[in-house]
C-alpha positions as CSV (number, residue, x, y, z in Angstrom):
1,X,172.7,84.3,-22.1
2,X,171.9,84.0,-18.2
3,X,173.9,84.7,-15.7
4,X,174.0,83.6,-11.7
5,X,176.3,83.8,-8.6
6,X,177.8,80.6,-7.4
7,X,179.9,80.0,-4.0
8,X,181.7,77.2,-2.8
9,X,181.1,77.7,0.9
10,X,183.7,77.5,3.1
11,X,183.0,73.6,3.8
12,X,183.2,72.8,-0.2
13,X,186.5,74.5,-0.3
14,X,187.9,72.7,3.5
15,X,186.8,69.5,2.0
16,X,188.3,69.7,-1.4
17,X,185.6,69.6,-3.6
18,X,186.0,72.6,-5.4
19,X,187.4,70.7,-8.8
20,X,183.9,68.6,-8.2
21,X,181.6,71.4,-8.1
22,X,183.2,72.8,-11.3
23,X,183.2,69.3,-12.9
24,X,179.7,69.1,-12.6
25,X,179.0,72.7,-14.0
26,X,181.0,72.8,-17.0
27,X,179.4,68.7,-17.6
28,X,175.9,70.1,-17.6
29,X,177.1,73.4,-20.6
30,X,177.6,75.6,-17.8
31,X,180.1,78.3,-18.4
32,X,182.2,80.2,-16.0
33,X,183.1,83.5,-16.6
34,X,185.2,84.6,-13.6
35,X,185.9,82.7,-10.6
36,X,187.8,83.8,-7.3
37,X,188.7,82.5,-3.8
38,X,187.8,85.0,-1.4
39,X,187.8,85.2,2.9
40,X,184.9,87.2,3.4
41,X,184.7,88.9,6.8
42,X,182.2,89.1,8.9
43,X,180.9,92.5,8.0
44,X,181.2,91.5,4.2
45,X,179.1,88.5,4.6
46,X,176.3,90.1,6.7
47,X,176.0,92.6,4.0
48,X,176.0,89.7,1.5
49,X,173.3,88.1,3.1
50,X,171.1,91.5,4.6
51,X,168.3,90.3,3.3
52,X,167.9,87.5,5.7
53,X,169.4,90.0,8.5
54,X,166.0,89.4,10.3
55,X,166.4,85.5,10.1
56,X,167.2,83.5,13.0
57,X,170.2,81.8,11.1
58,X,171.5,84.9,9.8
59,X,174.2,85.3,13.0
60,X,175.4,81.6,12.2
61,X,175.6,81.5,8.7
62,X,177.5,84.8,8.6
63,X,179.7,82.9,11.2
64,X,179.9,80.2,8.7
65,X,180.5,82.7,5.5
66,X,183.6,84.2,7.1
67,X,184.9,81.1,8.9
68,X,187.2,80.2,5.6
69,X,187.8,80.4,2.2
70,X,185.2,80.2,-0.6
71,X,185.0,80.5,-3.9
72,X,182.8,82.6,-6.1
73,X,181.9,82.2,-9.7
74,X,179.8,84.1,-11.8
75,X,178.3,80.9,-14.0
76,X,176.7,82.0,-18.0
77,X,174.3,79.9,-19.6
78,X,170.7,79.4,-21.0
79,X,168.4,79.1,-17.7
80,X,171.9,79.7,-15.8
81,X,169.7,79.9,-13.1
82,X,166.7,77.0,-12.5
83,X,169.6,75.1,-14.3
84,X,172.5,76.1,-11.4
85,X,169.2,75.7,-8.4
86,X,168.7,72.4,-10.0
87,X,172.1,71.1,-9.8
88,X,172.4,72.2,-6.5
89,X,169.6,70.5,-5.0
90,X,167.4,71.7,-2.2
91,X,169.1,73.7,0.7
92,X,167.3,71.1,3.1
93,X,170.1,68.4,1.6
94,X,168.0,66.2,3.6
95,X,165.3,67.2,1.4
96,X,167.4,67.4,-1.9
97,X,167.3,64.8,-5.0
98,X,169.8,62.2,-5.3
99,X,172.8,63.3,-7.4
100,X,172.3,66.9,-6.6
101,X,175.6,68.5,-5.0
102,X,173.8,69.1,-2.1
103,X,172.5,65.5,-1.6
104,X,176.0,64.3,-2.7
105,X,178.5,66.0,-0.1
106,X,176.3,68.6,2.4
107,X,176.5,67.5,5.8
108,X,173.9,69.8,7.6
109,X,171.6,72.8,6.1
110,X,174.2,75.4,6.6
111,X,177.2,73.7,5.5
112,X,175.3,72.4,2.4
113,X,178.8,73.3,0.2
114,X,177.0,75.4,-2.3
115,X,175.2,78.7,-2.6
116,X,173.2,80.3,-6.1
117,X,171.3,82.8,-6.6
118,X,167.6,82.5,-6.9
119,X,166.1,84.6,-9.4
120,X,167.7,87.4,-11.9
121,X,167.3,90.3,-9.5
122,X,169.7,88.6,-7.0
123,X,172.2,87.3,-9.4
124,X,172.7,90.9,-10.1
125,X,173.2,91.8,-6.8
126,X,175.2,89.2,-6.2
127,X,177.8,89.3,-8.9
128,X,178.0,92.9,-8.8
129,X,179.0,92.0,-4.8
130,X,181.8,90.5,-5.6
131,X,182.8,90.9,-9.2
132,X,183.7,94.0,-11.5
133,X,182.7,94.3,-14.9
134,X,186.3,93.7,-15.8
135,X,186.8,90.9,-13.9
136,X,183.7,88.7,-16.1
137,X,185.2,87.3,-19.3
138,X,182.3,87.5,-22.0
């Protein structure tokens, strides 16, 4: 079994979509195994997001990160990953297939509700970010 990081950025959660997003996980034989609502500060979210730290985005979407609540979910399945990427559509939402989340309910390329890790190296930076080993239900 796979696992992968999943946040519901602050927009997801001010919007209310946070039973959707899950909805559409556990539909598609996603499994979570621990789930949180955080308020990431600024400094926690720049160090989430370091390795972009030479991006132009990276001031505004650590703005962004620490601007509200999000949740986080560390999501277990087979191909947890491509499988997570895929449901989440493009980060371009613009550019993202129909019935994707992204395509569904982002409203800009920031605020595009939903973040997942992109290969198996940074889902285990990720989780291990936010989550303990005893906070992960197996």
């Amino acid at each position: 079994m796979e696992r992968t990081l999943s946040i519901i950025k602050p927009d997801g959660v001010s919007r209310g979509l946070i039973g959707e997003v899950v909805r559409r996980f556990e539909k598609n034989n996603i499994r979570i195994a621990a789930i949180k609502m955080i308020n990431m500060t600024k400094i926690q979210a720049q160090g989430f997001y370091a390795v972009h730290k030479e991006r132009p985005f990276f001031a505004s979407l650590t703005d962004f990160m620490s601007s509200g609540p999000a949740v986080v979910m560390v999501l277990e399945g087979e191909n947890v990953i491509s499988k997570n990427r895929e449901l989440m559509g493009a980060t371009n939402y613009k550019e993202a297939a129909p019935g994707t989340i992204r395509a569904d309910f982002a409203t800009d390329i920031e605020k595009n509700v939903v973040h997942g890790s992109d290969s198996p190296q940074s889902a285990a930076f990720e989780i291990g970010y936010f989550f303990n080993s005893f906070e992960i239900i197996d």
